[in-house]
C-alpha positions in Angstrom: 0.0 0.0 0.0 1.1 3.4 -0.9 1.4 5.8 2.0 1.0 9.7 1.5 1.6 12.6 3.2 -0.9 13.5 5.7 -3.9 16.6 4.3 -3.4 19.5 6.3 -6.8 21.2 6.9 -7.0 24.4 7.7 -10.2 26.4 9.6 -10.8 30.2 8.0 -12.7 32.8 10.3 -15.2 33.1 7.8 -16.1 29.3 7.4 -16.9 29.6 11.2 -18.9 32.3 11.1 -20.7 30.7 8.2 -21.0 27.4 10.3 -22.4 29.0 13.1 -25.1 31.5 11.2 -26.1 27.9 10.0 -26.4 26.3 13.2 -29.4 29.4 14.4 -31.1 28.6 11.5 -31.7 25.9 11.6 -32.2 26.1 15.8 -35.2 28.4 15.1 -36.6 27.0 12.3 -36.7 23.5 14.2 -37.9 25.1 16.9 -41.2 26.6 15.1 -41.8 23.8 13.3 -42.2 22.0 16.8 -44.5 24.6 18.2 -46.4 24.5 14.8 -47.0 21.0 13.9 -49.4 19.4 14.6 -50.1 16.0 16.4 -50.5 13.0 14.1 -53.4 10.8 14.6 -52.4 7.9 16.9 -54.0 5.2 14.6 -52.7 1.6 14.7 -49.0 1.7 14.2 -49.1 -2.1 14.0 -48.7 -3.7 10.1 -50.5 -6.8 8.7 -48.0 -9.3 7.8 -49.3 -8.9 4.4 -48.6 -5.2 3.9 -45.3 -5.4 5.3 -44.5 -8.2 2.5 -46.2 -6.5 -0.4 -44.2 -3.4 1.0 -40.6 -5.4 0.6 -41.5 -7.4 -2.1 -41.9 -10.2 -0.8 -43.8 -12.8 -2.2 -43.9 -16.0 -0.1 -44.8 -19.4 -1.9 -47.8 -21.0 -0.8 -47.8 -24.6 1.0 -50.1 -27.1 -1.3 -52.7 -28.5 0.9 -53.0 -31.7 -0.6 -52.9 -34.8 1.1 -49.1 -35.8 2.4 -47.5 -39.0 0.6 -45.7 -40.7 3.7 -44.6 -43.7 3.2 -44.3 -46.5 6.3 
């Protein structure tokens, strides 16, 4: 394997200031969008088997109920 030299990065005033102008932002727009949402109906957060596959794509084979051939 092929070492190199190590990247030196380097922090500018300005990115900073850009960083943290960034960080309020998005502070007060999370923070109005909490106090303006609103609640979500608390239906039945449980799935049917069946919608969870047809969700996926899965497509299990079905079990032939035929007699069974055993043989003693």
């Amino acid at each position: 394997m092929i070492r190199r030299p190590l990247t030196e990065i380097t922090l500018k005033l300005d990115d900073l200031q850009e960083y943290e102008a960034m960080r309020r932002d998005q502070a007060n727009n999370s923070s109005r969008n909490e106090m303006s949402e609103t609640p979500r109906p608390l239906g039945n957060g449980a799935k049917t088997t069946e919608e969870v596959h047809n969700r996926i794509g899965y497509a299990p084979k079905k079990k032939s109920s035929g007699p069974s051939t055993t043989q003693s």
